[in-house]
C-alpha positions as CSV (number, residue, x, y, z in Angstrom):
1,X,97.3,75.6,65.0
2,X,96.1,74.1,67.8
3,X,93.5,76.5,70.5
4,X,95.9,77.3,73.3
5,X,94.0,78.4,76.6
6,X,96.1,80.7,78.6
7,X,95.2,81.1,82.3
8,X,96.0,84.1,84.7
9,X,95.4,84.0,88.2
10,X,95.4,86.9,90.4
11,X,94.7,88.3,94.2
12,X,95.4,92.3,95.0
13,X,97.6,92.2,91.9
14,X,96.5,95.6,90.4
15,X,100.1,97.0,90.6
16,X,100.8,94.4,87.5
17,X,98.3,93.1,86.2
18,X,97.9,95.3,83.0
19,X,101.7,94.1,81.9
20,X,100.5,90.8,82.2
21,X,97.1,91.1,80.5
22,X,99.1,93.2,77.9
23,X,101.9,90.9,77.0
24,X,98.9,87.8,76.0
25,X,96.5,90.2,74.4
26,X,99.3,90.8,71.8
27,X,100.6,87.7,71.3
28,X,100.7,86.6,67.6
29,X,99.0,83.0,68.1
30,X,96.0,83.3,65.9
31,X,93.2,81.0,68.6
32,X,94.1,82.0,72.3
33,X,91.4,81.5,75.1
34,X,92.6,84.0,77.7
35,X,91.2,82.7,81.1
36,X,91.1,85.1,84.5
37,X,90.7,83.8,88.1
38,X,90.8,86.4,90.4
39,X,90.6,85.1,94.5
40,X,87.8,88.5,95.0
41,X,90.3,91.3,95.4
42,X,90.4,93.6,97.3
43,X,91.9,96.6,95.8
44,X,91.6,97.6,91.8
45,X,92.7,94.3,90.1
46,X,89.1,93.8,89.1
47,X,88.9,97.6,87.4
48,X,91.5,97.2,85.3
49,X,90.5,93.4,84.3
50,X,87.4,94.9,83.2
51,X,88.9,97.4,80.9
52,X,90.2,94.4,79.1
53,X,87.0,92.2,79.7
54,X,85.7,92.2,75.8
55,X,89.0,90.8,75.2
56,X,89.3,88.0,78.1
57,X,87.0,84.6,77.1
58,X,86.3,83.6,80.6
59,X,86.5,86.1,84.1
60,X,85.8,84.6,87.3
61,X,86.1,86.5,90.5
62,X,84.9,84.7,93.8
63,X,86.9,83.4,97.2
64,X,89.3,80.6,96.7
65,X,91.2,78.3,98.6
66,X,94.6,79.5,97.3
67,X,96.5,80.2,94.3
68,X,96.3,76.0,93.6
69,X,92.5,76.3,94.1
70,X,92.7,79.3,91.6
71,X,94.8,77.1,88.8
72,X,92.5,74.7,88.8
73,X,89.2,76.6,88.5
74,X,91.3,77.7,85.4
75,X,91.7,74.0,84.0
76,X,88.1,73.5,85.0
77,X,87.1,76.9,82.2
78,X,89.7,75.9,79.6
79,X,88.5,74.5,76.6
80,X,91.9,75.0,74.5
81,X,93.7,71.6,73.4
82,X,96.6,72.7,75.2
83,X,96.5,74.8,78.2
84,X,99.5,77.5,79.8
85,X,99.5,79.7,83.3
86,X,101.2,83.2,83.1
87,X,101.4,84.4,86.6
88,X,99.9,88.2,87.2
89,X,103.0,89.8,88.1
90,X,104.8,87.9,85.6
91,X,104.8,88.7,81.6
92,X,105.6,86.9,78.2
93,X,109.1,88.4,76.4
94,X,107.4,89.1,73.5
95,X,104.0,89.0,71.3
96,X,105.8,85.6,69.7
97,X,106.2,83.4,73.0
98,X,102.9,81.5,72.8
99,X,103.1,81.1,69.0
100,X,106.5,79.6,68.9
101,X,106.0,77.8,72.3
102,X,103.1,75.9,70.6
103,X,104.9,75.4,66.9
104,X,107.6,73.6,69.1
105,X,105.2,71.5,70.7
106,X,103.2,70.6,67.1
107,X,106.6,69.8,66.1
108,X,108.2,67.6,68.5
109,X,104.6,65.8,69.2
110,X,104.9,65.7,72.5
111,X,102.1,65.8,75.2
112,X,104.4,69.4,76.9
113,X,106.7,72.2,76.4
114,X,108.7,74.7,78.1
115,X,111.4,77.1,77.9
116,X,113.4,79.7,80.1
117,X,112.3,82.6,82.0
118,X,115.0,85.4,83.6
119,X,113.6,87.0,86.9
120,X,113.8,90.5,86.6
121,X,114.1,93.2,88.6
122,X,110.2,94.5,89.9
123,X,110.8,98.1,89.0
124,X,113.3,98.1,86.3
125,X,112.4,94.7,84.4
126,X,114.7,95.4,81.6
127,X,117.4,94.6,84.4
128,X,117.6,90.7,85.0
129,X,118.8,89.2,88.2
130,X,118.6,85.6,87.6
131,X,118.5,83.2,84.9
132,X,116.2,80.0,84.9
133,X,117.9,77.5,82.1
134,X,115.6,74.7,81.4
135,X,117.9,72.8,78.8
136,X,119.7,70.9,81.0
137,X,115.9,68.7,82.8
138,X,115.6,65.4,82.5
139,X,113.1,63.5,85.0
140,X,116.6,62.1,87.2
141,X,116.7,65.6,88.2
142,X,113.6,65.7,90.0
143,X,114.6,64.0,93.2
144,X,117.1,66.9,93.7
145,X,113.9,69.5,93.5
146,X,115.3,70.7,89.9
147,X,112.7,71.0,87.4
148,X,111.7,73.1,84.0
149,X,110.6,76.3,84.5
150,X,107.2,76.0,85.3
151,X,105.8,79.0,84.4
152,X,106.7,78.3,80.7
153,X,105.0,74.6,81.1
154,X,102.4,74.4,78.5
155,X,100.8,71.0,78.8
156,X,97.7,69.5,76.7
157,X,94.4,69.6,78.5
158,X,93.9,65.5,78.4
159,X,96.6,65.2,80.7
160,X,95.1,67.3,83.3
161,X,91.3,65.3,82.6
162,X,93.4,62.2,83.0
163,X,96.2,63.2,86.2
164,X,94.1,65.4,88.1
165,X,94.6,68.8,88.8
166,X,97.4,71.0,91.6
167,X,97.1,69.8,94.9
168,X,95.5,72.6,97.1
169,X,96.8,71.3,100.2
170,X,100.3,72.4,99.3
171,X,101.7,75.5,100.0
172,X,104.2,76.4,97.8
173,X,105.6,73.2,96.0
174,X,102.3,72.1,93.9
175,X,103.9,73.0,90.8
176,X,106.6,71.0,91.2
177,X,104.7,68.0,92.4
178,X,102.5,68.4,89.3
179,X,105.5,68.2,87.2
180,X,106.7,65.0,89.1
181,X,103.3,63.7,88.4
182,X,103.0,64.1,84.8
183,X,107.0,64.0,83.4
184,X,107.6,61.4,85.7
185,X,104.5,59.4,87.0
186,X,102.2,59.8,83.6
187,X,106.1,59.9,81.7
188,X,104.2,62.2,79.5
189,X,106.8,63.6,76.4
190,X,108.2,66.4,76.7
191,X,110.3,69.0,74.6
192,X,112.4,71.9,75.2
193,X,112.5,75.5,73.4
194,X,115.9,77.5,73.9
195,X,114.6,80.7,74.3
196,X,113.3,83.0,77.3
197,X,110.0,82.7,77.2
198,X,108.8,84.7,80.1
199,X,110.3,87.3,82.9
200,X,109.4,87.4,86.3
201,X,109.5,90.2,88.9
202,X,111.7,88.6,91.4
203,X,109.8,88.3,95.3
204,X,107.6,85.1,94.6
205,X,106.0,83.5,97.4
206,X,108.6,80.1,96.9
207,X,111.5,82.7,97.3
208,X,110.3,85.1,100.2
209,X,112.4,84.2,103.1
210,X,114.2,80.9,104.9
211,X,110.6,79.5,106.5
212,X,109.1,79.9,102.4
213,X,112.2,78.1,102.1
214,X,112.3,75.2,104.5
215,X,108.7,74.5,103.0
216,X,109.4,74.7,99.7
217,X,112.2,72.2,100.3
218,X,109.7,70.1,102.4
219,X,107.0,69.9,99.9
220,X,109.7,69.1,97.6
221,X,110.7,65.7,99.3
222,X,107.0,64.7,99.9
223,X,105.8,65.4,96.3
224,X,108.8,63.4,95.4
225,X,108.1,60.3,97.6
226,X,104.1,60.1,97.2
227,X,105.5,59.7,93.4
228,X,107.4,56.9,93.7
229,X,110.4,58.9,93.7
230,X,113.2,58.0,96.4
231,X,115.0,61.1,97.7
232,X,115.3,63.0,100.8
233,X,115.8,66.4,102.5
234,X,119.4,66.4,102.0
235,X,119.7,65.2,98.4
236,X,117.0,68.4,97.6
237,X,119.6,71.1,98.7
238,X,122.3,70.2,96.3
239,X,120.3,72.1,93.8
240,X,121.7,75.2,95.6
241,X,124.8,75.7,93.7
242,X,123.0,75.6,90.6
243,X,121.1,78.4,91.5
244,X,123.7,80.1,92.7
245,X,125.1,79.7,89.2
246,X,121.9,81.3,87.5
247,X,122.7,84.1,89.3
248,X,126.2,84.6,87.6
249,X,124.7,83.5,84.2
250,X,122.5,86.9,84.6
251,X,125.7,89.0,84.9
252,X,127.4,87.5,81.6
């Protein structure tokens, strides 16, 4: 199997970072490079990261330029032939998500893969509140600001030597325009795993309030059009219904 480096990064995050650090130390996948970028927190994320520190291949803890700048100090570490980002309040389903993420990957020979994720609730995160369904992407989608769940995106580590990294002068939206650059721009293969990879506490900084919003929607457009991709602002909200249908999926 192939090595899979798997990158956290993190700022003041010490209220969850053990789950996360947790839910990849126990993953079953036999060659994991477990990479953390910490921005030089301030409280006691650092405290418990070194609790786990035998255990983590790479730590690097220093001012960054945001959580972009972060990801792609990550990149920069990774030595894996395929590279993933789990978020540090965020946490895999289970000790087989990397494994099985991978196999499907191996299988399909394609250059990415990803899956779904649920948002869960931040106390309780056995409750969900919101189901992300990934099965239904195809690159047409993307000039309506719907893509895969990107924090199940694992991608091989060419592509990003090749494409380039996240662009750090986005706010919120340099996911998305990485996604546009490499399943559209690089049309780099892509396959699709049914099965929820990975929950997230719900309060993100893409879904905390109408101005996070009005960017998000804003970078959307641009990443779209500096890739070749005609849409406009318009166009982008008539993703809203489907979210609003994710929502009811979570209540089925």
């Amino acid at each position: 199997m192939n090595k899979v480096s798997i990158i956290t990064v993190c700022f003041n995050s010490a209220a969850t970072i053990r789950d996360t650090i947790e839910s990849v130390l126990t993953q079953d996948c036999p060659n994991i490079e477990y990479i953390m970028v910490d921005g030089a927190s301030r409280d006691s994320t650092m405290e418990i990261v070194d609790e786990y520190r035998d255990r983590i291949a790479t730590v690097i803890s220093e001012p960054d330029k945001g959580i972009y700048d972060a990801m792609n100090k990550g990149i920069e570490a990774a030595t894996g032939d395929i590279v993933g980002f789990l978020n540090s309040d965020d946490f895999y389903a289970d000790e087989t998500v990397v494994r099985r993420l991978v196999e499907q990957m191996e299988l399909a020979g394609t250059d990415t893969v990803f899956a779904d994720v649920v948002f869960v609730d931040p106390v309780n995160t056995n409750r969900v509140v919101r189901y992300y369904d990934s099965s239904k992407f195809h690159p047409g989608r993307l000039r309506y600001g719907w893509m895969p769940a990107h924090p199940t995106l694992m991608v091989k580590r060419e592509l990003y030597r090749k494409y380039g990294g996240y662009e750090i002068d986005y706010q919120i939206a340099a996911d998305f325009e990485m996604i546009v650059k490499l399943l559209y721009t690089a049309r780099a293969t892509y396959s699709y795993l049914p099965y929820v990879a990975i929950k997230m506490r719900v309060g993100g900084i893409s879904t905390n309030g109408l101005r996070a919003r009005w960017t998000l929607n804003m970078e959307i457009v641009r990443a779209c059009r500096s890739n070749g991709i005609r849409t406009n602002f318009p166009r982008v909200l008539l993703k809203v219904p489907l979210k609003l249908l994710e929502f009811v999926r979570s209540f089925e």
